[in-house]
PDB file as gemmi writes it, atoms N, CA and C in Angstrom:
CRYST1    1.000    1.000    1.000  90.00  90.00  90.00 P 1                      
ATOM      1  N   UNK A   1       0.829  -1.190   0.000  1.00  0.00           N  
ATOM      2  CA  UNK A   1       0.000   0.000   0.000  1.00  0.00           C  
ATOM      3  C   UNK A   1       0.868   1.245   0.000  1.00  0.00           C  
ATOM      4  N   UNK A   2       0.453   2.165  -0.799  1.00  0.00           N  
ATOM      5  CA  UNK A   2       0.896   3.570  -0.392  1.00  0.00           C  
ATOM      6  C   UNK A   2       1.597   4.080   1.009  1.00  0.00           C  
ATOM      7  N   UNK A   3       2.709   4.523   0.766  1.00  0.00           N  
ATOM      8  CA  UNK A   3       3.488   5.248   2.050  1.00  0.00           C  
ATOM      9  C   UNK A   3       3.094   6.755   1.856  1.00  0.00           C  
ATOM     10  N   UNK A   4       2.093   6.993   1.301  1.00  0.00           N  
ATOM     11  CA  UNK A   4       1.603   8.791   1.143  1.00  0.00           C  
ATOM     12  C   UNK A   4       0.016   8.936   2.027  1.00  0.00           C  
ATOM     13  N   UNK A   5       0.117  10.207   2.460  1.00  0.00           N  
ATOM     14  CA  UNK A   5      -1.127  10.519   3.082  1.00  0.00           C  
ATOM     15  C   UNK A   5      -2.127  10.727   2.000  1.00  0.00           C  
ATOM     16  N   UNK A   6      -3.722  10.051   1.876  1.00  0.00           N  
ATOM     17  CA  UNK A   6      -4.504  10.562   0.874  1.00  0.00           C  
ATOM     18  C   UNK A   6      -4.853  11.716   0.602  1.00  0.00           C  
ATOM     19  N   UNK A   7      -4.970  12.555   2.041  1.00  0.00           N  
ATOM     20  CA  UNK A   7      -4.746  13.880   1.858  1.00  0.00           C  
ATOM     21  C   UNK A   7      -4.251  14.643   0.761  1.00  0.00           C  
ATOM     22  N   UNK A   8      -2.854  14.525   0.885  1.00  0.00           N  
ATOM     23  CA  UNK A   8      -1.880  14.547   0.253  1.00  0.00           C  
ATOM     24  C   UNK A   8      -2.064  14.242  -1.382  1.00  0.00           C  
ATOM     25  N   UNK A   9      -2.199  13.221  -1.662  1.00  0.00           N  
ATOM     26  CA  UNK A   9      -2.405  13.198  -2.942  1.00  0.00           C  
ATOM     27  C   UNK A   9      -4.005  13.386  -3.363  1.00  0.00           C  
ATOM     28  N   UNK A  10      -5.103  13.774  -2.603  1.00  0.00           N  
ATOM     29  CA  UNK A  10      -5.948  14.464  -2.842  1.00  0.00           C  
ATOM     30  C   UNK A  10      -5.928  16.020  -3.241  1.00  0.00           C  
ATOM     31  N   UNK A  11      -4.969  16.694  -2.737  1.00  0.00           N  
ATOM     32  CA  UNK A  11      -5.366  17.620  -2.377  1.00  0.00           C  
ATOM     33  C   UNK A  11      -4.112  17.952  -3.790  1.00  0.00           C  
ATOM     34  N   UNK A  12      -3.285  16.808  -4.094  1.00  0.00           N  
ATOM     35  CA  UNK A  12      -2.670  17.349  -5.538  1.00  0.00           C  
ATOM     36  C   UNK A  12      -3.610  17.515  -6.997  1.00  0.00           C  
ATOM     37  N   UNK A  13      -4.735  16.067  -6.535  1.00  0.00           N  
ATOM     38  CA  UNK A  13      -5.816  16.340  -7.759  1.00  0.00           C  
ATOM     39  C   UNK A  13      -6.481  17.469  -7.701  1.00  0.00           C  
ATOM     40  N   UNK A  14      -6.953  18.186  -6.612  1.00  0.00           N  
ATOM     41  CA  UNK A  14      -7.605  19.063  -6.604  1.00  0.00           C  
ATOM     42  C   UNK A  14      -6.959  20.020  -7.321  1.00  0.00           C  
ATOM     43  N   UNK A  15      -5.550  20.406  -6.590  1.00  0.00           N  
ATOM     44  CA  UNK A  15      -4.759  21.261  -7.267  1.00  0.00           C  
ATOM     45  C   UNK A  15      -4.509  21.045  -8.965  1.00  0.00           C  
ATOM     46  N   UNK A  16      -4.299  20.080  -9.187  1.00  0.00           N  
ATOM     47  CA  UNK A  16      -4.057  20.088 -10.394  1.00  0.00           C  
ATOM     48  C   UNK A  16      -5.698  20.321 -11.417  1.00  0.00           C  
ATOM     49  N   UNK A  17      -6.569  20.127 -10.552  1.00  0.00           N  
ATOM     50  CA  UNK A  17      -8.262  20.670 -11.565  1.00  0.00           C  
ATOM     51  C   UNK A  17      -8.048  22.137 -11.124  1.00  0.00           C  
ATOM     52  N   UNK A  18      -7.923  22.177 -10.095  1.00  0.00           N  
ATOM     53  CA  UNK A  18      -8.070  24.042 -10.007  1.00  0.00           C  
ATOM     54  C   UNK A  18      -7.358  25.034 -10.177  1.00  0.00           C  
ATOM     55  N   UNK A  19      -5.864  24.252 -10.902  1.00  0.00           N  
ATOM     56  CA  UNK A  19      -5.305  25.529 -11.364  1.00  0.00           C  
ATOM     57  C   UNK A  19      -4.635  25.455 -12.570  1.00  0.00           C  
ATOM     58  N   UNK A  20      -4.508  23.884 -13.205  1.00  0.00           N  
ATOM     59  CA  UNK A  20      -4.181  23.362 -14.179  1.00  0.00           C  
ATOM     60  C   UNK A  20      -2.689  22.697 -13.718  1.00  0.00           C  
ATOM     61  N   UNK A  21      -2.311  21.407 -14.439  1.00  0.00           N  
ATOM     62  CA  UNK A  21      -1.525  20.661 -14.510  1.00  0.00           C  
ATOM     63  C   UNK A  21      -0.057  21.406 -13.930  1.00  0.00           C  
ATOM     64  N   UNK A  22      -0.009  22.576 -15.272  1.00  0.00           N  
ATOM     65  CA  UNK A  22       1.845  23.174 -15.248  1.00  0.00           C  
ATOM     66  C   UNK A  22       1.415  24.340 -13.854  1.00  0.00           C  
ATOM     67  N   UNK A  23       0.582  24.456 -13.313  1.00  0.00           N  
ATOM     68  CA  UNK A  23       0.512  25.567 -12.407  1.00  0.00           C  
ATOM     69  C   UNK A  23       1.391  25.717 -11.067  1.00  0.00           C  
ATOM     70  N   UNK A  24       2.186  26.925 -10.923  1.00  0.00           N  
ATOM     71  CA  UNK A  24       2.884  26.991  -9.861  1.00  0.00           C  
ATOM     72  C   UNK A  24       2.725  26.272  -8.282  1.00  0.00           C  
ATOM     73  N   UNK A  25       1.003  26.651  -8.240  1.00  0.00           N  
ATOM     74  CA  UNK A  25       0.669  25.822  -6.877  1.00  0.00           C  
ATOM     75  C   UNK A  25       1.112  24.618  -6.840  1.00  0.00           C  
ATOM     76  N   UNK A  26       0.584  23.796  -7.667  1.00  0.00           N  
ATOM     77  CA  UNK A  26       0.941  22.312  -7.799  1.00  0.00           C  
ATOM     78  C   UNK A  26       2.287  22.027  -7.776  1.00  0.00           C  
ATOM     79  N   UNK A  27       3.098  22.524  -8.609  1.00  0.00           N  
ATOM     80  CA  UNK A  27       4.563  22.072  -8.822  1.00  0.00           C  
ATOM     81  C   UNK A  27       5.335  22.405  -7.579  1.00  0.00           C  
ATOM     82  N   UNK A  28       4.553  23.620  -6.462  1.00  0.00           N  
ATOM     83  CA  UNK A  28       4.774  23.812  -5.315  1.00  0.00           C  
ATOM     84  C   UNK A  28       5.096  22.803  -4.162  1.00  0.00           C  
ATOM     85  N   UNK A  29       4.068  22.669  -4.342  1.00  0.00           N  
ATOM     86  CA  UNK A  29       3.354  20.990  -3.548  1.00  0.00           C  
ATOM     87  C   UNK A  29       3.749  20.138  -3.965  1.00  0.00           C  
ATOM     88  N   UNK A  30       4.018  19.318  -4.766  1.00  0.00           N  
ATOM     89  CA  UNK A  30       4.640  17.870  -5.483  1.00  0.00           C  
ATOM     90  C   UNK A  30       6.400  18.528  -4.962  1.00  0.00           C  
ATOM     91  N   UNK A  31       6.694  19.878  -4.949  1.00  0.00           N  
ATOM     92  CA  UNK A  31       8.402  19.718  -4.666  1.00  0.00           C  
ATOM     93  C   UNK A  31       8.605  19.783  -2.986  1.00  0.00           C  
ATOM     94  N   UNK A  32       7.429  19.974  -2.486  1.00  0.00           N  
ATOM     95  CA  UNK A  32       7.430  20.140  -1.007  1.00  0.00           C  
ATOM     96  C   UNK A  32       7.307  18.626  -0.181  1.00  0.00           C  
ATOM     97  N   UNK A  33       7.113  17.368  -1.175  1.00  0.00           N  
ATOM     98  CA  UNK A  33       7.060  16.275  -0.975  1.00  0.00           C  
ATOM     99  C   UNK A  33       8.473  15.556  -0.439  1.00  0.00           C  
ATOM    100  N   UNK A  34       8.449  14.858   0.412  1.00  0.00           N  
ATOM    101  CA  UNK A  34       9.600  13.978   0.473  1.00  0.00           C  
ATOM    102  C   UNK A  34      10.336  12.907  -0.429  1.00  0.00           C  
ATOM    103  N   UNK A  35      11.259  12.106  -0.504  1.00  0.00           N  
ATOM    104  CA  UNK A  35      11.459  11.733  -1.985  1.00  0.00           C  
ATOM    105  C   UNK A  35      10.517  10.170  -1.515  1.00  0.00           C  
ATOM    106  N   UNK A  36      10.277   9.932  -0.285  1.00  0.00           N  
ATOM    107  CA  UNK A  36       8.984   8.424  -0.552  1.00  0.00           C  
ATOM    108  C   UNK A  36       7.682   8.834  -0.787  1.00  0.00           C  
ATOM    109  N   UNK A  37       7.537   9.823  -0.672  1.00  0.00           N  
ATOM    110  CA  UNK A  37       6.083  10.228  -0.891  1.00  0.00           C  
ATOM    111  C   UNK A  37       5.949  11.057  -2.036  1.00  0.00           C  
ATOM    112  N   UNK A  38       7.047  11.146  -3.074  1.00  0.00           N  
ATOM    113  CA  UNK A  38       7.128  11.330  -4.049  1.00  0.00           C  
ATOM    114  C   UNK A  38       6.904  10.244  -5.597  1.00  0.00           C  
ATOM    115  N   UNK A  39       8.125   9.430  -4.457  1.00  0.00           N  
ATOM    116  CA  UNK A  39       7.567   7.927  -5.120  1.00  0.00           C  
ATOM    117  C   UNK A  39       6.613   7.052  -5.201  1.00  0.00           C  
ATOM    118  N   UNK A  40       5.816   7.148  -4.212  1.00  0.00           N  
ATOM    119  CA  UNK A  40       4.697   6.664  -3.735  1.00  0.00           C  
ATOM    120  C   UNK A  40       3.864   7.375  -4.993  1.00  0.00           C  
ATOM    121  N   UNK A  41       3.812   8.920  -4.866  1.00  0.00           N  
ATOM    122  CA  UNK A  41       2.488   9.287  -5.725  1.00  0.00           C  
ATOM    123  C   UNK A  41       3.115   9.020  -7.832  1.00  0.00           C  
ATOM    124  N   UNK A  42       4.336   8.861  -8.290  1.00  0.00           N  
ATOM    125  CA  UNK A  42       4.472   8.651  -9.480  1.00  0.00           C  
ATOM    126  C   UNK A  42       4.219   6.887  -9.597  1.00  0.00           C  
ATOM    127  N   UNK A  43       4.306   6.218  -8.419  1.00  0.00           N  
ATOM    128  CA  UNK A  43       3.981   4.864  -8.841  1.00  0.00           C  
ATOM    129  C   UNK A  43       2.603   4.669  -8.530  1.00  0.00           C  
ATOM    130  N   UNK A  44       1.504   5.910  -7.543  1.00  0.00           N  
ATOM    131  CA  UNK A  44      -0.098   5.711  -7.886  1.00  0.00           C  
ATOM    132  C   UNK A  44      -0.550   6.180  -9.435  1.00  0.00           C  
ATOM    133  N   UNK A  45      -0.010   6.728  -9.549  1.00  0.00           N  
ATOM    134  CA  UNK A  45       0.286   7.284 -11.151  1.00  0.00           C  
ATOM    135  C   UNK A  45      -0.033   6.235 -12.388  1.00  0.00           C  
ATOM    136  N   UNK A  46       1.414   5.401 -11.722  1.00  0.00           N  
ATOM    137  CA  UNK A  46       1.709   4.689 -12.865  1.00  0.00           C  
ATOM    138  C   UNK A  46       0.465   3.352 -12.706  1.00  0.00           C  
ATOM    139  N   UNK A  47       0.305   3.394 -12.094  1.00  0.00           N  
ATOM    140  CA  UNK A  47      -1.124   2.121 -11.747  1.00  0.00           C  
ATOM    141  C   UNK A  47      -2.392   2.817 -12.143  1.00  0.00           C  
ATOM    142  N   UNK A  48      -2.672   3.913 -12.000  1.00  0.00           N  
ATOM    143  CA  UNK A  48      -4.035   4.935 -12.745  1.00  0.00           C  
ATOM    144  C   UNK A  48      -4.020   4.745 -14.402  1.00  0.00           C  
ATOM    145  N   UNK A  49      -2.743   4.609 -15.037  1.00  0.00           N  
ATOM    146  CA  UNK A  49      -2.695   4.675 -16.419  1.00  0.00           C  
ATOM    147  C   UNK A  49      -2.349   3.608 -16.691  1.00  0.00           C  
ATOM    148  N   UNK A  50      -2.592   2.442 -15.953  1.00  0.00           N  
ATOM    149  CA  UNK A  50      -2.401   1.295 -16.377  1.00  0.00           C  
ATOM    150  C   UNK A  50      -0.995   0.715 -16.631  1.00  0.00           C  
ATOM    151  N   UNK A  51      -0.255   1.589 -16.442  1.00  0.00           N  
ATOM    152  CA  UNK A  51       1.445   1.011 -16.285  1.00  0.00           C  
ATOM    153  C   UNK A  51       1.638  -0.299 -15.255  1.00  0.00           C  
ATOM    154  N   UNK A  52       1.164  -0.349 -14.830  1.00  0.00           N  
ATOM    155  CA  UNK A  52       1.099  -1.915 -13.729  1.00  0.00           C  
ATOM    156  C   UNK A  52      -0.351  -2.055 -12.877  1.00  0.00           C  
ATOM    157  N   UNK A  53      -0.630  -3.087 -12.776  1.00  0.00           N  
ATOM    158  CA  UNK A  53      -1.965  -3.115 -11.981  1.00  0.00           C  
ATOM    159  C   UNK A  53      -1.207  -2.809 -10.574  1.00  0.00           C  
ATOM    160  N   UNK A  54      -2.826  -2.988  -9.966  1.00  0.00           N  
ATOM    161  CA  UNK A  54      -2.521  -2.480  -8.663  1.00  0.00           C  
ATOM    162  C   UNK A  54      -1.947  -3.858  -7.804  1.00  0.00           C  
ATOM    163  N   UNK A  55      -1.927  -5.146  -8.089  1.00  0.00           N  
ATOM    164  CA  UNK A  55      -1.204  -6.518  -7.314  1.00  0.00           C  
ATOM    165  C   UNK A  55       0.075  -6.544  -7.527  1.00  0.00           C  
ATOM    166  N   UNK A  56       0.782  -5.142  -8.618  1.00  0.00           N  
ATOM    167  CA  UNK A  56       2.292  -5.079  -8.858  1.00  0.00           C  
ATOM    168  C   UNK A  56       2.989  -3.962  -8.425  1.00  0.00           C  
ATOM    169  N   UNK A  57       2.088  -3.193  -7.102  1.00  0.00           N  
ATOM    170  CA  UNK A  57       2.246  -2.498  -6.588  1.00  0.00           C  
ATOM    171  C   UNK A  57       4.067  -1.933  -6.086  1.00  0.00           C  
ATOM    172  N   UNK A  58       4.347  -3.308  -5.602  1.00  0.00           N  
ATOM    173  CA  UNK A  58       5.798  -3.299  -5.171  1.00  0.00           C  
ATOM    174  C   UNK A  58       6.500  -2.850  -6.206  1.00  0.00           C  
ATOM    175  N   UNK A  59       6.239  -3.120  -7.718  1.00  0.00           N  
ATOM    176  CA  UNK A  59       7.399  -3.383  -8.615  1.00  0.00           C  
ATOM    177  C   UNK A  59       6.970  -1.769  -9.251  1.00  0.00           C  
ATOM    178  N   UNK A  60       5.984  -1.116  -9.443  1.00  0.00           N  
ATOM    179  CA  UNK A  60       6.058   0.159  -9.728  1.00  0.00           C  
ATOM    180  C   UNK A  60       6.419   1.160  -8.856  1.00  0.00           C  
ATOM    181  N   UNK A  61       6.136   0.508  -7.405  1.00  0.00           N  
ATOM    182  CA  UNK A  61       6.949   1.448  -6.298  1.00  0.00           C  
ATOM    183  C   UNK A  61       8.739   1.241  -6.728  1.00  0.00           C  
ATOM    184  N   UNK A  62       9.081   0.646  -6.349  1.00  0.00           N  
ATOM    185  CA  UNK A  62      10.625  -0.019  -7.058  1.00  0.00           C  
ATOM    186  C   UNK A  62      11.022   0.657  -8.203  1.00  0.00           C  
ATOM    187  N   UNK A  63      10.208   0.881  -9.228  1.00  0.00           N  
ATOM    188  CA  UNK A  63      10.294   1.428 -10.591  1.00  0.00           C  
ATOM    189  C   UNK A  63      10.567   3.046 -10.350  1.00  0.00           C  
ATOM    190  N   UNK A  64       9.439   3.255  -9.759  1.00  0.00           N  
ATOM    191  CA  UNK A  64       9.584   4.930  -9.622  1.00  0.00           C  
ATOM    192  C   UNK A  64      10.729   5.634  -8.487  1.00  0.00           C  
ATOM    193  N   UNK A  65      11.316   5.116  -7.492  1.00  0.00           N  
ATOM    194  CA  UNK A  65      12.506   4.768  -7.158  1.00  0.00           C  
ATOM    195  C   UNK A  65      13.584   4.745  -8.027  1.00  0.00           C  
ATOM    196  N   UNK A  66      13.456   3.731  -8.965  1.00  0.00           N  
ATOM    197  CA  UNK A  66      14.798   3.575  -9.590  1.00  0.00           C  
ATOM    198  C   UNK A  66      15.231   4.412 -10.763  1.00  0.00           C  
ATOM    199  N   UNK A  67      13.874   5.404 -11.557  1.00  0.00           N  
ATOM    200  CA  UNK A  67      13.714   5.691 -12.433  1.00  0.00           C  
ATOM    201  C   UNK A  67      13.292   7.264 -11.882  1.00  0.00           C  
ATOM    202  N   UNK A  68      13.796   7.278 -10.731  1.00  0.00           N  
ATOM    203  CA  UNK A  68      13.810   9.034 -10.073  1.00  0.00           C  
ATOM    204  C   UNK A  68      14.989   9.665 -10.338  1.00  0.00           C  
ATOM    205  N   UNK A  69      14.895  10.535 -11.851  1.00  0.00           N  
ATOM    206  CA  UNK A  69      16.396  11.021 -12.223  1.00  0.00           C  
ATOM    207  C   UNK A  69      15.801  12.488 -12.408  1.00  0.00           C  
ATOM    208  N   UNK A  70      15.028  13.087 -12.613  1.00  0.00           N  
ATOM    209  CA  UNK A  70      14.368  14.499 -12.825  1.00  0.00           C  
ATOM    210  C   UNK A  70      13.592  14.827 -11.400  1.00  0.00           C  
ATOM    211  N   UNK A  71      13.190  15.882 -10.748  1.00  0.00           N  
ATOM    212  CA  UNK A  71      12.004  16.251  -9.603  1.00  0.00           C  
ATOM    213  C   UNK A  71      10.873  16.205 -10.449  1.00  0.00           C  
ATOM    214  N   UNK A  72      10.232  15.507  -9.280  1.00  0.00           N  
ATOM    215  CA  UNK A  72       8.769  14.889  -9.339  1.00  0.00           C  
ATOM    216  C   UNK A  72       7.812  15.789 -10.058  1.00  0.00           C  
ATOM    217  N   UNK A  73       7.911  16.985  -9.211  1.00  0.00           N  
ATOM    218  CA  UNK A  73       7.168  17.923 -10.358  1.00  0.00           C  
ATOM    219  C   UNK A  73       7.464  18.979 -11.430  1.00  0.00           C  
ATOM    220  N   UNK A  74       8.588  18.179 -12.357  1.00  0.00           N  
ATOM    221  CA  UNK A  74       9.239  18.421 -13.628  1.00  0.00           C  
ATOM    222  C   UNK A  74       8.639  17.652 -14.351  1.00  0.00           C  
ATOM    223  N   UNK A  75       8.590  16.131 -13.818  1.00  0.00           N  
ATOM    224  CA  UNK A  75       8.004  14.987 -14.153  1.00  0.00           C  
ATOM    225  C   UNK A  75       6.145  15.223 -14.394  1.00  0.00           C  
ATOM    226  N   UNK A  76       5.693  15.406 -13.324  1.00  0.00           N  
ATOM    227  CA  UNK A  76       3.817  15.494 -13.838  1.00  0.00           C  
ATOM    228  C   UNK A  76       3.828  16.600 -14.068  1.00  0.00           C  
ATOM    229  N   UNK A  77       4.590  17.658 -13.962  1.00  0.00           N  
ATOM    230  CA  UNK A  77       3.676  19.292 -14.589  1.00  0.00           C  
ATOM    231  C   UNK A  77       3.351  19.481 -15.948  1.00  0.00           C  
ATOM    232  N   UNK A  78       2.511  19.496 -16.041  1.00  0.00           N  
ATOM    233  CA  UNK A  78       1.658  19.716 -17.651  1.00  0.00           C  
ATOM    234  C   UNK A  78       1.363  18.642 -18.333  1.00  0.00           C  
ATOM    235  N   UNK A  79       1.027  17.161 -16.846  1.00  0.00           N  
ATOM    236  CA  UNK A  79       0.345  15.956 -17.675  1.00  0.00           C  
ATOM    237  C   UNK A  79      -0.888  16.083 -17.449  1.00  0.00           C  
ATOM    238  N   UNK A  80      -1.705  16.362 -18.528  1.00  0.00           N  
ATOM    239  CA  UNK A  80      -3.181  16.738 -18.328  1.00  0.00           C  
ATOM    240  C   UNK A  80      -4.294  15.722 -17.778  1.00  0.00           C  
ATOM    241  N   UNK A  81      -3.666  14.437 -17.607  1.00  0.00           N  
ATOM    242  CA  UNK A  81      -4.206  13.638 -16.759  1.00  0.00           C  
ATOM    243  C   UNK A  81      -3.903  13.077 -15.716  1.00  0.00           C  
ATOM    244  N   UNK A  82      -3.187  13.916 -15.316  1.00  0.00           N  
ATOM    245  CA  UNK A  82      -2.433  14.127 -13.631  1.00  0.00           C  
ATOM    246  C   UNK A  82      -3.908  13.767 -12.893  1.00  0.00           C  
ATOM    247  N   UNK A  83      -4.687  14.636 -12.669  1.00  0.00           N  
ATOM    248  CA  UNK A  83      -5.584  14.419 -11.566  1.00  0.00           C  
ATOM    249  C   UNK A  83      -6.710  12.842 -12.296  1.00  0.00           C  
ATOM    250  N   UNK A  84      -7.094  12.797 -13.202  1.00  0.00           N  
ATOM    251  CA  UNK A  84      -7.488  11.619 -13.290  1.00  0.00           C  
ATOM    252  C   UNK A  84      -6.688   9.951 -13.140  1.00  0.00           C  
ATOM    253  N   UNK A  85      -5.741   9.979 -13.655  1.00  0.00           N  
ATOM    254  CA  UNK A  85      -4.855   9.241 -13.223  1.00  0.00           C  
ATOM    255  C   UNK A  85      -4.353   8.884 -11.488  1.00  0.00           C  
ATOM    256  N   UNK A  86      -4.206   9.864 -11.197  1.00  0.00           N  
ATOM    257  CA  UNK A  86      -4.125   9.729  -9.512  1.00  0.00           C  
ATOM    258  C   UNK A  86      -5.658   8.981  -8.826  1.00  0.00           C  
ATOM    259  N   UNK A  87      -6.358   9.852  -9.263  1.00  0.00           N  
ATOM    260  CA  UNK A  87      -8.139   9.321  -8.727  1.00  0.00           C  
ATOM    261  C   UNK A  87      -7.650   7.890  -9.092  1.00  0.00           C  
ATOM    262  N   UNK A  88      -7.666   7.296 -10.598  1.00  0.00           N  
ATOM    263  CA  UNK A  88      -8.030   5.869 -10.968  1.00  0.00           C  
ATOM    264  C   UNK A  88      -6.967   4.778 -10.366  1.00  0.00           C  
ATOM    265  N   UNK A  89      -5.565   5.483  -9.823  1.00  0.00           N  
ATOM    266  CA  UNK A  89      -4.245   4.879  -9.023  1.00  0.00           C  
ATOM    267  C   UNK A  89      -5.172   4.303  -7.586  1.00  0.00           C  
ATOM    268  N   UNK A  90      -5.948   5.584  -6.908  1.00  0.00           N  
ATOM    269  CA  UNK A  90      -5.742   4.985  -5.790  1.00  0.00           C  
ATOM    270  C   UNK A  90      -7.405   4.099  -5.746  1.00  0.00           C  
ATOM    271  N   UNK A  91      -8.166   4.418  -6.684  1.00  0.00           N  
ATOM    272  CA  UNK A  91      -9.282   3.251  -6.777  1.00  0.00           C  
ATOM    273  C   UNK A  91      -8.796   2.072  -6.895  1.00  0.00           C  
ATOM    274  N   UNK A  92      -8.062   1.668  -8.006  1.00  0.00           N  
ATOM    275  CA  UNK A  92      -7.250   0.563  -8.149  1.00  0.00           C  
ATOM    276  C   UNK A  92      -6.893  -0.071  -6.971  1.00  0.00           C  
ATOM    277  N   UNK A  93      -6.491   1.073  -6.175  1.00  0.00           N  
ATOM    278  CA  UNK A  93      -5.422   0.406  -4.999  1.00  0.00           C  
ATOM    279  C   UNK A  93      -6.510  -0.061  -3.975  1.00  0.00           C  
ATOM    280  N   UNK A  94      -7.999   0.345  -4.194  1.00  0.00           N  
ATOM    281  CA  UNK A  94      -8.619   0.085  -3.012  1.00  0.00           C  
ATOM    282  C   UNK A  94      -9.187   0.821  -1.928  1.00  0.00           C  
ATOM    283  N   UNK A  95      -8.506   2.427  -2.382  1.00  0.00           N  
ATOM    284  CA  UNK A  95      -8.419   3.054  -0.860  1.00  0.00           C  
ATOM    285  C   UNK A  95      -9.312   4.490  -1.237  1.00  0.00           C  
ATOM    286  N   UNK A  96     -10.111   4.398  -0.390  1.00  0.00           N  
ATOM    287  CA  UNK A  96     -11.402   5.448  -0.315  1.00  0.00           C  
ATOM    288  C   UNK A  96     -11.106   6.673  -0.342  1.00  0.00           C  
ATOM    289  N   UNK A  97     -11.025   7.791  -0.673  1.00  0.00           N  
ATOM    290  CA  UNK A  97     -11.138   8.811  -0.853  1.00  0.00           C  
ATOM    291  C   UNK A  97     -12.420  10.100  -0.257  1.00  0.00           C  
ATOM    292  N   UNK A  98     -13.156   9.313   0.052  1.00  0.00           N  
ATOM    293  CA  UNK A  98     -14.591  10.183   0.457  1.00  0.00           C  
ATOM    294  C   UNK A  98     -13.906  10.747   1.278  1.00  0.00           C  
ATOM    295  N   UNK A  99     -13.173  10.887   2.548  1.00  0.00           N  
ATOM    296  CA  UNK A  99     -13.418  11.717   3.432  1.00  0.00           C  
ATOM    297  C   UNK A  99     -12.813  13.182   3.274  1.00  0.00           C  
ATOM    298  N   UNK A 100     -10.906  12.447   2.531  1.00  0.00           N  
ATOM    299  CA  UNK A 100     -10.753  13.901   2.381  1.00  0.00           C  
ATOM    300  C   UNK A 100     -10.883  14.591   0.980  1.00  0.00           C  
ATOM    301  N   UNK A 101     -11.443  13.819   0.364  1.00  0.00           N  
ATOM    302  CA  UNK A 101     -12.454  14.791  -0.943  1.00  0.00           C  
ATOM    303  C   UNK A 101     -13.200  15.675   0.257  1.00  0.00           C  
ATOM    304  N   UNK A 102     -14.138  15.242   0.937  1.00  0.00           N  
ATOM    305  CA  UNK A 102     -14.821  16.185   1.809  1.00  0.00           C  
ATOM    306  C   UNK A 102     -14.814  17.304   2.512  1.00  0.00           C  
ATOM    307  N   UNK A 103     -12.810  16.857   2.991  1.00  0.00           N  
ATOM    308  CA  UNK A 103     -12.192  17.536   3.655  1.00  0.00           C  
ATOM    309  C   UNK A 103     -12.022  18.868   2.570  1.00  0.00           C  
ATOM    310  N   UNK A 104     -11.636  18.935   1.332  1.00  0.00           N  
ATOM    311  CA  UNK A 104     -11.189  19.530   0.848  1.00  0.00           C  
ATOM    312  C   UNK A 104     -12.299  20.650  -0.146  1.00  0.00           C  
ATOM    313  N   UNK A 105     -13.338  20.055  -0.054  1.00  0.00           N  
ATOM    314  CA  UNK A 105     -14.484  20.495  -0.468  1.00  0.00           C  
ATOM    315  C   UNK A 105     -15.307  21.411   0.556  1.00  0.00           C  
ATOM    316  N   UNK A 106     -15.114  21.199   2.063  1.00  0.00           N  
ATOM    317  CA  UNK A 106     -15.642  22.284   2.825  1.00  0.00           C  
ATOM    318  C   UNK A 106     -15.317  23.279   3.200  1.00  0.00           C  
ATOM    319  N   UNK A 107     -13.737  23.176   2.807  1.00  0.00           N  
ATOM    320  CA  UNK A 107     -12.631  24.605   2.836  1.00  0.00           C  
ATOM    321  C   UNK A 107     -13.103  25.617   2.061  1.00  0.00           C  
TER     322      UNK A 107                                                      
END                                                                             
């Protein structure tokens, strides 16, 4: 499972619908990340777009690790399916989202 708070990568989809993909906020936030919770969110990524299912979890975590040669948000800024991709990563993975969608929606 994910070593990232959903928060966290909630609150990057949001960012990335509300201000667009290449937007300063976002690239803010994705560089304010640590480098496992960096990895964590390019290998929910890579499971949203179908780069590995979600039972090969380990080996795209591993991947995005090994294949961390640019910052993270050099890497997703101006992928226009940044925030859908993340949503369909962590469905895949299983893990609910309602609350802090909620969270982030009553702000």
């Amino acid at each position: 499972m994910p070593d990232i708070s959903v928060n966290k990568v909630v609150r990057i989809v949001f960012l990335a619908r509300e201000y667009g993909p290449e937007s300063r906020a976002l690239r803010d936030y994705i560089s304010g990340l640590n480098e496992d919770e960096a990895n964590n969110l390019v290998a929910i990524l890579w499971v949203g777009r179908d780069s590995f299912d979600a039972e090969e979890w380990d080996e795209a975590l591993a991947t995005a690790r090994a294949e961390a040669t640019a910052p993270t948000e050099d890497y997703l800024s101006g992928m226009p399916e940044l925030a859908d991709y993340l949503e369909a990563g962590l469905e895949a993975l299983g893990i609910d989202v309602t609350d802090a969608e909620d969270h982030f929606r009553d702000k």
